[in-house]
C-alpha positions as CSV (number, residue, x, y, z in Angstrom):
1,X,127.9,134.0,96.4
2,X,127.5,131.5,93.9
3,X,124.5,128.8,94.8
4,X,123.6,125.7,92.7
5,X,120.6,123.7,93.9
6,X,120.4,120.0,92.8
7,X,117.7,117.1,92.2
8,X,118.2,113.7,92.2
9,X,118.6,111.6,89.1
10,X,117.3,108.5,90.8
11,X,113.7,107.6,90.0
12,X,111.0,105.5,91.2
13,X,111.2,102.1,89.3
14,X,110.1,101.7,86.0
15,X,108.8,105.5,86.0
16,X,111.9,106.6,83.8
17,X,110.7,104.7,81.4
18,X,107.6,106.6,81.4
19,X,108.2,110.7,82.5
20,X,111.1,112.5,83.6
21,X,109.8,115.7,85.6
22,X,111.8,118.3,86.7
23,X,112.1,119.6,90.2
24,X,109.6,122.4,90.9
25,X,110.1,123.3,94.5
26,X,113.9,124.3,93.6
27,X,112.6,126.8,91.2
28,X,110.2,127.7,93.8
29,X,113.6,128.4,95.9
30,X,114.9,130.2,93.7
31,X,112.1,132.7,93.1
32,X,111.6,133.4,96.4
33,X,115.4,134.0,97.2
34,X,115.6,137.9,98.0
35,X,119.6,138.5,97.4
36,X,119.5,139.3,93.8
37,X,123.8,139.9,94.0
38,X,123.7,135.9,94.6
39,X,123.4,133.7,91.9
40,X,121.2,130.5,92.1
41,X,121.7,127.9,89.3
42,X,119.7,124.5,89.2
43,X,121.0,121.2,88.0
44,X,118.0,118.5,87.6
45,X,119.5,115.5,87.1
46,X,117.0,113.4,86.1
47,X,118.0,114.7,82.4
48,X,121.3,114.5,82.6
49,X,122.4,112.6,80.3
50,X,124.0,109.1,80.6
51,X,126.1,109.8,83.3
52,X,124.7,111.9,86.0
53,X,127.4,111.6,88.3
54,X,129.8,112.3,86.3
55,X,128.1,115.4,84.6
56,X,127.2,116.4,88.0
57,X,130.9,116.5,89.2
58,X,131.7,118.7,86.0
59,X,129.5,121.2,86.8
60,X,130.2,121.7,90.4
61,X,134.0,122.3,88.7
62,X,132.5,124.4,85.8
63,X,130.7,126.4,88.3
64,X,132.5,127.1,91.8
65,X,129.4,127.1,94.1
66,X,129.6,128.4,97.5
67,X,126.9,126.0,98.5
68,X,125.1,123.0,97.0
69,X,121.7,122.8,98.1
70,X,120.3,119.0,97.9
71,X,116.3,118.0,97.5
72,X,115.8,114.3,98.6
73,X,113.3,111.3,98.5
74,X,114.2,108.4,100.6
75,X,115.2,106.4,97.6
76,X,117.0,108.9,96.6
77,X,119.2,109.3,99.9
78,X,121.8,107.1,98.8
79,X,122.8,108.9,95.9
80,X,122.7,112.4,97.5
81,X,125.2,111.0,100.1
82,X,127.4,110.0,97.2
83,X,127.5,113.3,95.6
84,X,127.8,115.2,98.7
85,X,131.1,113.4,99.6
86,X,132.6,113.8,96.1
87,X,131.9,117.5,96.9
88,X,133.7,117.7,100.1
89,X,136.7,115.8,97.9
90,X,136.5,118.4,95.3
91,X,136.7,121.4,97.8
92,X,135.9,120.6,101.8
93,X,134.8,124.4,102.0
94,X,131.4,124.1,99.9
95,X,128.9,124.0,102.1
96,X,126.3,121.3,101.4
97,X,122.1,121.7,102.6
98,X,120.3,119.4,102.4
99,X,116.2,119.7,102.4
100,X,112.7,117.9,100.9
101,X,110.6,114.9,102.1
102,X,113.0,112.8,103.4
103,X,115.1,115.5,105.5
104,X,111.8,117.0,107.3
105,X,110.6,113.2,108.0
106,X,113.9,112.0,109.2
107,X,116.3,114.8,110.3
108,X,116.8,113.7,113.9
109,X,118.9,111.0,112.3
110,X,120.5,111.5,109.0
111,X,123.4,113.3,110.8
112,X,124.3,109.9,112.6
113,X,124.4,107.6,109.3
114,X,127.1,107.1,107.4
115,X,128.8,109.1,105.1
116,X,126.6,111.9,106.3
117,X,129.7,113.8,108.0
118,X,129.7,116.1,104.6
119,X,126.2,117.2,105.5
120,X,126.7,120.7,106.8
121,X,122.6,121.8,107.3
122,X,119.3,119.9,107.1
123,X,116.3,122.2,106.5
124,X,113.0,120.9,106.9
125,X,109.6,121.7,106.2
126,X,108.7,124.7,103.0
127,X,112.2,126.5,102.6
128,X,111.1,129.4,100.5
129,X,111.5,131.7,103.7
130,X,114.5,129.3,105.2
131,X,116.6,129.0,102.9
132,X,117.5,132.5,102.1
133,X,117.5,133.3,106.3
134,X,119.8,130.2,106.5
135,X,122.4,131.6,104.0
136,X,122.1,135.0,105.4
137,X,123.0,133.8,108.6
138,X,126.2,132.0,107.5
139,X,127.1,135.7,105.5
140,X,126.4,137.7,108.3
141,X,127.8,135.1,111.1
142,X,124.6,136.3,113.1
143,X,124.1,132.4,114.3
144,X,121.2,130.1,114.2
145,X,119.1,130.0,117.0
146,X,115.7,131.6,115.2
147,X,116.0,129.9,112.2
148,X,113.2,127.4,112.5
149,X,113.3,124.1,110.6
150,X,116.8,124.0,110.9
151,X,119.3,121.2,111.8
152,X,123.3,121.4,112.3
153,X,126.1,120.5,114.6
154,X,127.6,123.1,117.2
155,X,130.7,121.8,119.3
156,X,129.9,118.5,118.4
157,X,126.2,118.8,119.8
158,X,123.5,118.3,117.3
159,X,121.1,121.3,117.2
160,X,117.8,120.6,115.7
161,X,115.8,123.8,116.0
162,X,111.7,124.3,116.1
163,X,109.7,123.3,113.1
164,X,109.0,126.3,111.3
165,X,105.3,127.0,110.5
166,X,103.6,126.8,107.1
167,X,103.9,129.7,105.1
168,X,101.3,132.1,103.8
169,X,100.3,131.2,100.4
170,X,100.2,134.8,98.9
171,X,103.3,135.1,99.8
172,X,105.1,132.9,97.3
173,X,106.4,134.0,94.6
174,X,105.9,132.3,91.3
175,X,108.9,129.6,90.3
176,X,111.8,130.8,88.6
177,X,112.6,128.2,85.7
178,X,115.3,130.1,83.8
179,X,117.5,129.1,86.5
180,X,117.9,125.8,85.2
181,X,121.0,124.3,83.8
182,X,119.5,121.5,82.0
183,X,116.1,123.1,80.0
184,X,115.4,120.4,77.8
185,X,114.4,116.6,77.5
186,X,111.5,116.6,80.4
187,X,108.6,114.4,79.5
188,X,105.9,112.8,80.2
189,X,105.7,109.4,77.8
190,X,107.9,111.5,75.5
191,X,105.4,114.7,75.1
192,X,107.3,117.4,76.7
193,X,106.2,118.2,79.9
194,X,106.6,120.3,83.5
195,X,105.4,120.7,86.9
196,X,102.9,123.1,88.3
197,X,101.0,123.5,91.6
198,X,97.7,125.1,92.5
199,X,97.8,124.0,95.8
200,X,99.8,122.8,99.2
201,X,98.6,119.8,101.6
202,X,96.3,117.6,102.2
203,X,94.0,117.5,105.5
204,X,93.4,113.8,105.7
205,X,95.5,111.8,107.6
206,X,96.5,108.4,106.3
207,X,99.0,106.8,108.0
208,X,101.5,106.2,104.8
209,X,101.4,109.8,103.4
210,X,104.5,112.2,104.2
211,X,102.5,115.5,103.5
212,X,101.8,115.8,106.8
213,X,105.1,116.0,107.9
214,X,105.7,118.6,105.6
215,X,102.5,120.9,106.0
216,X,100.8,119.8,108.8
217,X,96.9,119.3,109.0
218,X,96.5,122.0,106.5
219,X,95.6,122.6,102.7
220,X,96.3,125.9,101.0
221,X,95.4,127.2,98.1
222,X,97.1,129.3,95.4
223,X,94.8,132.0,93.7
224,X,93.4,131.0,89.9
225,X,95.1,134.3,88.7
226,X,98.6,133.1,89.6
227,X,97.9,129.2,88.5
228,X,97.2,130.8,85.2
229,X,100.4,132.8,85.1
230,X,102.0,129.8,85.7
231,X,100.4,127.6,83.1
232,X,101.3,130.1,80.5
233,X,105.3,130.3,81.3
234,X,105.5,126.5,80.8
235,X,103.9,126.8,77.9
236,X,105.8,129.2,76.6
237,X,108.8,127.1,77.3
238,X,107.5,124.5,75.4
239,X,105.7,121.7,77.6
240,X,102.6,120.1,76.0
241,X,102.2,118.5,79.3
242,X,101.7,119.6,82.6
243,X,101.7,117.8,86.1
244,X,99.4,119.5,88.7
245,X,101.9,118.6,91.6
246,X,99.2,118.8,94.0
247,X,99.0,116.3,96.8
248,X,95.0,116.0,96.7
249,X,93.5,118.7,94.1
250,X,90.0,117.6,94.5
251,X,90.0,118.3,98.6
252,X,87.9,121.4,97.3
253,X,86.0,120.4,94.1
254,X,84.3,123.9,93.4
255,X,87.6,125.5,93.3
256,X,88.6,122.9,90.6
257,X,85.9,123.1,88.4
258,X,86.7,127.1,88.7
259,X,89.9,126.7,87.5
260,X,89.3,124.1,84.9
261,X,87.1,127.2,83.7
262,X,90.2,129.7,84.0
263,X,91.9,126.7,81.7
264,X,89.1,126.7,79.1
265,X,89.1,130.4,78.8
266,X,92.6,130.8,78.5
267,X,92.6,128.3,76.0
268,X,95.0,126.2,77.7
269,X,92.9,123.3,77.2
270,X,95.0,122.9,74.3
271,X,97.8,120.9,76.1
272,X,96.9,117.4,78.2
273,X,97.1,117.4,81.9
274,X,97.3,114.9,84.8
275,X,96.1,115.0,88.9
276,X,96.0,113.4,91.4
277,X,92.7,113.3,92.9
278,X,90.5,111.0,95.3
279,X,87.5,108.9,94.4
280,X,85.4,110.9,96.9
281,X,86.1,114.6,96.0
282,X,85.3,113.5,92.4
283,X,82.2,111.7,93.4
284,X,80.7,114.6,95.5
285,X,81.7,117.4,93.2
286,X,79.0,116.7,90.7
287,X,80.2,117.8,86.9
288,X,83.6,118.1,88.1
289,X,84.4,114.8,85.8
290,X,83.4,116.2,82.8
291,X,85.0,120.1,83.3
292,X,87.8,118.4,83.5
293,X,87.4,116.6,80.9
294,X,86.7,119.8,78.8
295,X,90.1,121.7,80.1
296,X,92.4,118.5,78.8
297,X,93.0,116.4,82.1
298,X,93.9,113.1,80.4
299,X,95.3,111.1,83.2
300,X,93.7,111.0,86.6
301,X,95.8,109.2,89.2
302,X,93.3,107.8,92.3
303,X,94.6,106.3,95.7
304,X,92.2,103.4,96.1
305,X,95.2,101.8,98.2
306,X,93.6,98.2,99.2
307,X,89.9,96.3,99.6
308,X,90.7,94.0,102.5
309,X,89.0,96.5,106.0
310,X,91.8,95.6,108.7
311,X,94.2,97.0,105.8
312,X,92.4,100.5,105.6
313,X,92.3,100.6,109.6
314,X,95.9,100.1,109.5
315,X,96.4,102.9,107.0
316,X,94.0,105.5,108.1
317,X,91.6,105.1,105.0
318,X,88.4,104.1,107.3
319,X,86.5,106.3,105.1
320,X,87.7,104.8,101.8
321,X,85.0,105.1,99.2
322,X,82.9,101.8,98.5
323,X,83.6,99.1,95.9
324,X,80.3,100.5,94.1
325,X,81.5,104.4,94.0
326,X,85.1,103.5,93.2
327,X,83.8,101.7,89.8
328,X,81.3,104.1,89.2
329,X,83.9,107.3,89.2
330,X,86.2,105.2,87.2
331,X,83.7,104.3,84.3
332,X,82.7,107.7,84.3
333,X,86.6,109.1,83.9
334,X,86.9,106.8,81.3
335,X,83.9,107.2,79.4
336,X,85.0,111.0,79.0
337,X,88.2,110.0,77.3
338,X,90.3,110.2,80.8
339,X,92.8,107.2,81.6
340,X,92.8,105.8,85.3
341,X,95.4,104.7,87.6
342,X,95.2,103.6,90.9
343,X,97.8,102.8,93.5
344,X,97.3,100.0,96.0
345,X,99.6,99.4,98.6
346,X,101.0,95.8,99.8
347,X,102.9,95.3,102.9
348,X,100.3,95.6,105.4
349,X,101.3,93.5,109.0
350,X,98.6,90.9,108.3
351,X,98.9,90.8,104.3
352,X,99.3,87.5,103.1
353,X,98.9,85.3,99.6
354,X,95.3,85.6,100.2
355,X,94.8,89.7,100.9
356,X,97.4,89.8,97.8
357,X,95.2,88.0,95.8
358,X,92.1,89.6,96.4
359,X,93.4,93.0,96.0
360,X,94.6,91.9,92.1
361,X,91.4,90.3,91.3
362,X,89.7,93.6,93.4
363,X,91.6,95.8,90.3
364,X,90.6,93.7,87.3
365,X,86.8,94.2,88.7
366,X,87.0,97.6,88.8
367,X,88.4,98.1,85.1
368,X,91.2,101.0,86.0
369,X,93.6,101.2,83.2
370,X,96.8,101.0,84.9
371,X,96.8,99.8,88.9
372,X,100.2,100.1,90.7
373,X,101.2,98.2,93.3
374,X,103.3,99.3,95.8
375,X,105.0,98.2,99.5
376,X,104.5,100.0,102.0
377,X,107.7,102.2,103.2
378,X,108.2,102.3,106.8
379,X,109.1,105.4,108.3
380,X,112.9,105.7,108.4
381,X,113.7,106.7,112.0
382,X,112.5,103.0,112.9
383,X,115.7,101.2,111.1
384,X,119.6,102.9,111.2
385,X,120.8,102.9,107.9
386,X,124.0,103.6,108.8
């Protein structure tokens, strides 16, 4: 069976302009995929040259899958749709999956919108374990009723099976890259670059956030050992730049610091990283700032998301760090040579001119180098796209 798994070439506004990562949980896939007579191919086609459509459509020709395997955002729904149908054209009997964010958070409904007909499975949740049990199934014509995280239609009845659980980290196997189509021309402000994680989830609960859905109440953690492993094959491929994909990596600051050591012995400190991290796990993790510092994180992004209190009730950040220790961590990130951004979020039910206002002077005060400001996404279930 010949598999090809597929990313998105949509982005978020204006950040094609800036990076152009590839997809990390398809290699993830991949590696953990236990049928080595199959063969798994992935197209990212966020690199795909001018016409991603179009250089899609060749290489579903080129290559004959069996299936096409689809990872979607919500912004990136449309498209996927799109390519799925000019699959069906091309040949009805390639069977399309589609998984990620937006297919965990809103599966009870994507097989009712339009165009979504050439959807043959949603999988939802971590698909390392799925995803081969899904396609074994359709080999072995054994059915689906204890595949978990799975959604399909049986006799016209949609069947949306339990949500699986989350998976034991140890189990994962590292991500296989060289099944990539496309191996060059991902950056990060034109330095080549990749994706790696050291860990899974995020235990705090703010009301905006998708990992949740995806991992529950939980946070998991991959050992140094195979982090390192990891750091060392994309930099043998090349990247000068790596992306710690992690949803929060300073929910355990200790663990941090150790492997910023790991990176500083390895001499990996050679090559620049960025994190995402939160003002509080920085500020009670004390010399966290400056190990990191030392192992090459040169972009630190926060979520400060909004000043105004009815706004932080609204999102779940009750606990959000003061005015006081928000400019203190980022004067301290910045003095060590580290630039800041941090996202605040617009949209809120009682935002007005006024909450908008204070929020952009609320930026300028606290000197971060680049703030973002986003609108807040409502969950999809609540509006029918079709």
């Amino acid at each position: 069976m010949k598999i090809l798994l597929v990313s998105s070439s949509v982005t978020k506004f204006g950040f094609d302009r800036v990076t152009r990562l590839p997809n990390l949980g398809l290699c993830s896939l991949v590696a953990n995929y236990v049928n080595p007579d199959d063969e798994i191919r992935i197209l990212d086609l966020v690199v795909a040259e001018k016409n991603p459509r179009q250089f899609f459509i060749d290489t579903v020709q080129n290559y004959q899958p069996d299936v096409i395997g689809f990872s979607c955002m919500i912004f990136q729904f449309h498209e996927i749709v799109d390519l799925a149908n000019s699959v069906k054209q091309f040949n009805k009997n390639i069977i399309i999956i589609l998984g990620g964010y937006y297919a965990t958070i809103d599966y009870e409904n994507i097989f009712d919108y339009r165009g979504c007909d050439a959807i043959d499975y949603i999988l939802r949740n971590e698909c390392e374990k799925s995803f081969y049990d899904l396609i074994d199934s359709i080999n072995s014509g054994k059915g689906f009723d204890n595949l978990s995280g799975l959604s399909y239609r049986n006799k016209g009845q949609i069947i949306h099976n339990p949500c699986s659980n989350v998976l034991d980290i140890d189990d994962i196997q590292l991500p296989n890259r060289n099944a990539r189509i496309i191996k060059k021309g991902f950056h990060f402000m034109g330095i080549p670059a990749d994706v790696v994680e050291t860990s899974r989830g995020c235990p705090n609960s703010c009301k905006f956030c998708c990992i949740r859905q995806m991992y529950g109440n939980t946070f998991r953690k991959f050992k140094i050992e195979r982090v390192i492993a990891d750091m060392q094959d994309v930099v043998s491929r090349g990247a000068k730049f790596i992306l710690f994909a992690d949803d929060n990596i300073t929910i355990d600051g200790k663990r941090f610091i150790d492997l910023c050591d790991a990176i500083i012995e390895t001499g990996l400190n050679r090559i620049q990283y960025a994190v995402q991290s939160s003002i509080s796990g920085i500020n009670k993790t004390p010399g966290l700032a400056e190990k990191m510092a030392k192992a090459g994180v040169k972009i630190v992004f926060l979520g400060i998301e909004n000043i105004i209190p009815n706004n932080l009730t609204i999102t779940g950040k009750t606990k959000q760090n003061s005015e006081d220790e928000i400019t203190q961590v980022i004067a301290k990130l910045r003095n060590l040579g580290m630039i800041t951004i941090g996202s605040f979020i617009f949209g809120n039910p009682d935002d007005n001119r006024d909450t908008i206002i204070a929020n952009y002077e609320f930026a300028n005060r606290i000197n971060i180098d680049i703030p973002l400001f986003l609108i807040l996404t409502p969950f999809p279930r609540y509006t029918n796209q079709g």
